[in-house]
C-alpha positions as CSV (number, residue, x, y, z in Angstrom):
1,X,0.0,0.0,0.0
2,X,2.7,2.1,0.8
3,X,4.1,2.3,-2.6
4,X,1.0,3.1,-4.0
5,X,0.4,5.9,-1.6
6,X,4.1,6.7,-3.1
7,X,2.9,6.7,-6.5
8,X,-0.7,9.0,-6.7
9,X,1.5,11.5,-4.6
10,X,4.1,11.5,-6.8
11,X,1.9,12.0,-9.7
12,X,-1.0,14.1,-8.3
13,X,2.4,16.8,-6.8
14,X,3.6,16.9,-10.8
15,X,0.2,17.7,-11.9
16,X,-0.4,20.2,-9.5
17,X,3.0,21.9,-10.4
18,X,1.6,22.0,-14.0
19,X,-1.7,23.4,-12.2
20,X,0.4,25.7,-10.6
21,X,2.8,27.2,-13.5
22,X,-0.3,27.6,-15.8
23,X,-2.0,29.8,-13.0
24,X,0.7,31.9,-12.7
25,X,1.3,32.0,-16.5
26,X,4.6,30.5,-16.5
27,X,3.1,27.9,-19.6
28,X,-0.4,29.2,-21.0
29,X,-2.6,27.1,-23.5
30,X,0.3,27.2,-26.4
31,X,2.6,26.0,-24.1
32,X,0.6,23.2,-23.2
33,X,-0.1,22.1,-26.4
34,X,3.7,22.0,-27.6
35,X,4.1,19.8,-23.7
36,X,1.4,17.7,-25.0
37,X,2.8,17.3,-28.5
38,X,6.7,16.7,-27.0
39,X,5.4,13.6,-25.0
40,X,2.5,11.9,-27.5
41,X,5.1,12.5,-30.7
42,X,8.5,11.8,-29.4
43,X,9.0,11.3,-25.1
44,X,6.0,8.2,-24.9
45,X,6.7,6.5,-28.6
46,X,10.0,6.4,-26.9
47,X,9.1,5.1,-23.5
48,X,6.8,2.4,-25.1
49,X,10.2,1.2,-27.1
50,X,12.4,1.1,-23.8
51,X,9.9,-0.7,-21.4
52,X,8.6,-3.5,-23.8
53,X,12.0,-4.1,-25.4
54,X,12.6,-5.4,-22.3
55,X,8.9,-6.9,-20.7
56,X,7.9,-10.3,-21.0
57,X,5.7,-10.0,-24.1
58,X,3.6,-13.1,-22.6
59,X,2.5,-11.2,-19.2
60,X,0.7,-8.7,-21.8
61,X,-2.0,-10.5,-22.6
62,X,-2.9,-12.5,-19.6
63,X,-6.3,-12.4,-17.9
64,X,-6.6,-8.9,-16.4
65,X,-6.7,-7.5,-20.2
66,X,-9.8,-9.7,-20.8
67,X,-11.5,-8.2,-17.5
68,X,-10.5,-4.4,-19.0
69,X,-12.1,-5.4,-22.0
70,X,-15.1,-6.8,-20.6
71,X,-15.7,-3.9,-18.4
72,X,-15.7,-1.9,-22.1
73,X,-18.2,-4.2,-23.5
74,X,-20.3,-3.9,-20.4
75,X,-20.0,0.5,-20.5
76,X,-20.5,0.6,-24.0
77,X,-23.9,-1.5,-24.8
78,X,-25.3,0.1,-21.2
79,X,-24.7,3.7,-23.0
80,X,-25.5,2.1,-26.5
81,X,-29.4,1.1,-25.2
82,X,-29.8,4.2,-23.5
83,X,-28.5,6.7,-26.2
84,X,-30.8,4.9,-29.2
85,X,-34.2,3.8,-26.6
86,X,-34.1,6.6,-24.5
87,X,-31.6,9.9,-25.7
88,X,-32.5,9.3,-29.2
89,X,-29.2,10.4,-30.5
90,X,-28.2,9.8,-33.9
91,X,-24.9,7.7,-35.3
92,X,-22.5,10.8,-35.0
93,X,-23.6,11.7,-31.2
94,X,-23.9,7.7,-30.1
95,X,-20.1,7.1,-31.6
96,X,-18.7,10.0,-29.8
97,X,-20.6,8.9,-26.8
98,X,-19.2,5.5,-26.7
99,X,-16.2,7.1,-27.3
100,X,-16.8,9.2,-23.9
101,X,-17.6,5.8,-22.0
102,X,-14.8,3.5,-23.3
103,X,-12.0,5.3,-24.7
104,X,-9.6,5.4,-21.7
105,X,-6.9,8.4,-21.4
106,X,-4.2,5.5,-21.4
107,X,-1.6,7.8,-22.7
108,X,-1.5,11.2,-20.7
109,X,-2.2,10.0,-17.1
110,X,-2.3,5.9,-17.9
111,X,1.4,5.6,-18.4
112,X,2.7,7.4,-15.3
113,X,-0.5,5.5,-13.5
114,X,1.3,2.0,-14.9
115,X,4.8,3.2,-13.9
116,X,4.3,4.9,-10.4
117,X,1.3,3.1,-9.2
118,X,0.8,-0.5,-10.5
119,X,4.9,-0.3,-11.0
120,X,5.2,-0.9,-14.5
121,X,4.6,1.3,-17.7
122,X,4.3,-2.2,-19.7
123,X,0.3,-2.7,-18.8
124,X,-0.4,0.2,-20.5
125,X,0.7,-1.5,-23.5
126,X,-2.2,-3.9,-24.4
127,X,-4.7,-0.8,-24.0
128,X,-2.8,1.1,-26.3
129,X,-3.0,-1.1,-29.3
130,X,-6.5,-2.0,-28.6
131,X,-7.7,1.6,-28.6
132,X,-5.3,2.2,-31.6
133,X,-6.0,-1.0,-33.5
134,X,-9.2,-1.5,-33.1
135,X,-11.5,0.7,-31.6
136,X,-10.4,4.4,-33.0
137,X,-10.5,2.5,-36.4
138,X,-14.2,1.4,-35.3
139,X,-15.1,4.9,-34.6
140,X,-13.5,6.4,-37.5
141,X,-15.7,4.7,-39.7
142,X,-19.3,5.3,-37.7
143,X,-18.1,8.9,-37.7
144,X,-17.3,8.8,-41.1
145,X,-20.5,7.1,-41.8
146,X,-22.1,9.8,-40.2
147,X,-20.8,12.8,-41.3
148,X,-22.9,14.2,-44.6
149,X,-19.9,14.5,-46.6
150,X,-17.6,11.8,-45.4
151,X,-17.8,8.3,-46.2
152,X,-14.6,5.8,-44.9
153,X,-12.3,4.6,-47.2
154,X,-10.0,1.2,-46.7
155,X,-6.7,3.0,-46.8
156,X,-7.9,5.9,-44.1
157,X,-8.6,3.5,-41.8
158,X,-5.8,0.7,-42.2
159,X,-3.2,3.6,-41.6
160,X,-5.0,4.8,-38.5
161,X,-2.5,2.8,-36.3
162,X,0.4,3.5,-38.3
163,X,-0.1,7.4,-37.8
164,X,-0.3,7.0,-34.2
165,X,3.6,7.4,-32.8
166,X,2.4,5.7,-29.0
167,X,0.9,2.7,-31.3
168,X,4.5,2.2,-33.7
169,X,6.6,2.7,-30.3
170,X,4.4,-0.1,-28.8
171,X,4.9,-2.5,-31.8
172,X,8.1,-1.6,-32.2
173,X,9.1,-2.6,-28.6
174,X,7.0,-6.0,-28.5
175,X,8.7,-6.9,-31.6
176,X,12.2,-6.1,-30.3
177,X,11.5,-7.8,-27.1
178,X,9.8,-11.1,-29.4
179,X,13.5,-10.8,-31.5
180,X,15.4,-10.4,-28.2
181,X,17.1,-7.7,-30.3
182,X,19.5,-5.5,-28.2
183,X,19.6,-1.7,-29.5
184,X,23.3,-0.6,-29.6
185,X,24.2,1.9,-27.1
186,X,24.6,4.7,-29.7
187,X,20.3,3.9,-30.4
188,X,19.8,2.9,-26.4
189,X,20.8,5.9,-24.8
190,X,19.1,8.1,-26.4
191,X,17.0,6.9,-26.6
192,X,16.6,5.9,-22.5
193,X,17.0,9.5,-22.1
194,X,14.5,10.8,-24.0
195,X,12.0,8.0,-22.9
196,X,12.5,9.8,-19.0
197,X,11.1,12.9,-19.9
198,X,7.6,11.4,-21.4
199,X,5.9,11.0,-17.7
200,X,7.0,14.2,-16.2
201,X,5.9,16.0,-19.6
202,X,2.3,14.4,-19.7
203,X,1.6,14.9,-16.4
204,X,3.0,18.7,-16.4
205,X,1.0,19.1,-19.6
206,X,-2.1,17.2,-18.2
207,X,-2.1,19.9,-14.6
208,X,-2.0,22.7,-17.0
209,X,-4.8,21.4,-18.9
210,X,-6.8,21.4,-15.5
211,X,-6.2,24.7,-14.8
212,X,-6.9,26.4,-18.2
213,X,-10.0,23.9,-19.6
214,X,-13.6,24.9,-19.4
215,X,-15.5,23.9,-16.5
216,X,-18.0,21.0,-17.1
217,X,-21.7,21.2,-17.5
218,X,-22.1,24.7,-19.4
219,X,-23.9,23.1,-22.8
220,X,-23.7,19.7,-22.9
221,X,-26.6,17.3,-21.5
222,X,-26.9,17.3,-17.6
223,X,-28.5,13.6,-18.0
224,X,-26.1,12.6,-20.6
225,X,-22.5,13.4,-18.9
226,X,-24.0,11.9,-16.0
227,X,-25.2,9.2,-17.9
228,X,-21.2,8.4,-19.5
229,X,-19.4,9.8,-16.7
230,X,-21.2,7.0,-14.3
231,X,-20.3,4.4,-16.5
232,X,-16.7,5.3,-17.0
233,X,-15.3,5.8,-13.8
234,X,-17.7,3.7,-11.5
235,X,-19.8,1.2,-13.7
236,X,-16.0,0.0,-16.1
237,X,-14.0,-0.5,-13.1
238,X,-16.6,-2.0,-11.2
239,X,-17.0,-4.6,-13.9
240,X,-13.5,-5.0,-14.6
241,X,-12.9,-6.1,-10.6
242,X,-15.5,-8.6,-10.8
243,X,-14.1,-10.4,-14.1
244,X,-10.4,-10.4,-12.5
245,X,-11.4,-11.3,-9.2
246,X,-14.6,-13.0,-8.6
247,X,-14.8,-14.2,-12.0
248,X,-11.1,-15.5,-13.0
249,X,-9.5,-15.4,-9.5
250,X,-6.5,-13.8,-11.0
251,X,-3.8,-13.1,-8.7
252,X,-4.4,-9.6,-6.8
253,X,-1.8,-7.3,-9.0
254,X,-3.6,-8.1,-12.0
255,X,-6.8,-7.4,-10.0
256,X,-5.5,-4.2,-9.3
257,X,-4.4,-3.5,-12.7
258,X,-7.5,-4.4,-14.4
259,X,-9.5,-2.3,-11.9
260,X,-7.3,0.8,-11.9
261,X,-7.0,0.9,-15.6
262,X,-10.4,0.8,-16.1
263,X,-11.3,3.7,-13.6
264,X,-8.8,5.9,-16.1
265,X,-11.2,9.1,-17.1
266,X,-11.5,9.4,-21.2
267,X,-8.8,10.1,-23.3
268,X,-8.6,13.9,-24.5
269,X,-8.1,12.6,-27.9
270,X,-11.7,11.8,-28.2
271,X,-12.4,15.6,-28.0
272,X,-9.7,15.5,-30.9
273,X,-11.7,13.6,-33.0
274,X,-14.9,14.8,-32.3
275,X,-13.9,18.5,-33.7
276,X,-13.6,16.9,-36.7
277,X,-17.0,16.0,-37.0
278,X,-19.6,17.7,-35.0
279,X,-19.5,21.7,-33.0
280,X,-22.9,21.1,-31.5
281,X,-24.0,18.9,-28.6
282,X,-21.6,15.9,-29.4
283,X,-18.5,18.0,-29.3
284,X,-19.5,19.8,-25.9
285,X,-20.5,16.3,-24.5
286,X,-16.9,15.2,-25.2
287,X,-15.0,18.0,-23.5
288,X,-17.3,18.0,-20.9
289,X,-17.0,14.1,-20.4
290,X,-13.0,14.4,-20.8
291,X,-13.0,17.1,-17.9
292,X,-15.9,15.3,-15.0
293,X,-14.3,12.3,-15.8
294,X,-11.0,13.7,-15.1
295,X,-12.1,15.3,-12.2
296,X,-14.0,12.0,-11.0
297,X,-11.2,9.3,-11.4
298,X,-8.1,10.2,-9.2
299,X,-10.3,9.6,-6.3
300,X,-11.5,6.5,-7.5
301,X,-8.4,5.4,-8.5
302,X,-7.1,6.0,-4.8
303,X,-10.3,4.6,-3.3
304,X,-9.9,1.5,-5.5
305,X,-6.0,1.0,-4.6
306,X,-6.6,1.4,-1.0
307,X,-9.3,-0.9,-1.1
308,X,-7.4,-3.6,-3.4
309,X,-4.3,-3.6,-0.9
């Protein structure tokens, strides 16, 4: 417990130094982009490279990934009945609402989560590629397929994982570490070095994001954030526990893996996305999603480790 304790304080101090130089406009919304755009397009492809190089490729894809993605399966067809029975939103506003409730923010806050509180970045990995492999290609299309003057086309969405640089650093290091290919030291230490900076740059860039984004609520659907903010950070975890545990009796780290991973709030990329296809209610349900959720899962994620330990 005591290491975990170690690891949300280590992580919620960093954050509130990013909170803290964007309120008193050391780093303003400019600044926080280029942070954001350091770690996602150099710093975490790096980091992926360095810690899977070296993970057993095997412990990847054991059983707590199974209860992560069940807990997704469970979120999204709750919010799926809802939004067609009862919201009556149409293909655009159910995709980026499914998006809202599955789509976890593995990247900004679920790698230093994986490295300071579960103890190793590696676990993030799986996630990853099944948000970049399969489920942003998924959404793509729908969104496509909704948009008036879009329509998908094979190429666009084969690439999607390509032109993700977390995605080809996670490939890239589960093939090294399947190879047992050693980098030399003139490639390794570089490369090490720049991998260190991708946690401390996400989470300074994710504190200033706090500070500066809008507060929720002002637009979107009171019923509706409710509706995906419930699901993500209590109903997903919740799930996730009782496939690990209960369910599989997995041994308690992957319990706790599978349970804080899945209480991760929603990835600011979805907001990303959603700009490209809809300004109206969809698109303020996203940013409004990406910041309650935020807001929501520290405590959960605390709650859940002190209760797991």
């Amino acid at each position: 417990m005591q290491g975990v304790t170690d690891g949300f304080a280590t992580i919620l101090l960093v954050i509130a130094v990013g909170a803290l130089v964007a309120h008193l406009r050391v780093v303003d919304e400019g600044g926080q982009a280029v942070l954001s755009r350091v770690a996602f397009t150099v710093a975490s492809p790096a980091l992926m490279v360095v810690v899977l190089a070296d993970a057993d490729v095997s412990r990847l894809f054991t059983g707590y990934v199974g209860a992560i993605a069940a807990g997704l399966v469970v979120t999204a067809t709750t919010y799926l009945l809802v939004a067609r029975l009862l919201l009556r939103r149409d293909l655009t506003g159910t995709t980026v609402g499914l998006l809202c409730t599955g789509y976890l923010n593995a990247g900004n806050l679920g790698l230093p989560v994986a490295a300071y509180v579960l103890g190793d970045a590696a676990l993030m990995a799986p996630v990853l590629l099944l948000q970049m492999l399969v489920l942003q290609p998924l959404a793509l299309a729908a969104l496509d397929r909704g948009a008036d003057d879009r329509r998908s086309s094979a190429l666009r969405l084969l690439t999607v994982p390509v032109r993700n640089p977390i995605t080809v650093g996670a490939l890239t290091g589960v093939a090294l570490g399947l190879t047992d290919v050693q980098l030399p030291t003139a490639v390794a230490a570089p490369l090490g070095l720049v991998a260190d900076m991708a946690v401390p740059t996400m989470l300074l860039a994710f504190g200033v994001s706090l500070r500066l984004g809008p507060l929720p609520g002002r637009g979107s659907s009171v019923p509706e954030l409710a509706l995906v903010t419930g699901l993500k950070v209590v109903v997903q975890p919740a799930v996730a526990w009782a496939v690990a545990g209960p369910l599989l009796g997995l041994p308690d780290e992957d319990v706790l893996a599978a349970t804080v991973i899945s209480a991760l709030p929603t990835a600011q990329n979805v907001f990303v996305l959603t700009s490209r296809y809809s300004t109206g209610r969809a698109l303020l349900t996203a940013r409004d999603a990406i910041a309650l959720s935020t807001l929501a899962s520290v405590p959960v994620m605390v709650g859940l480790s002190g209760l797991l330990l």
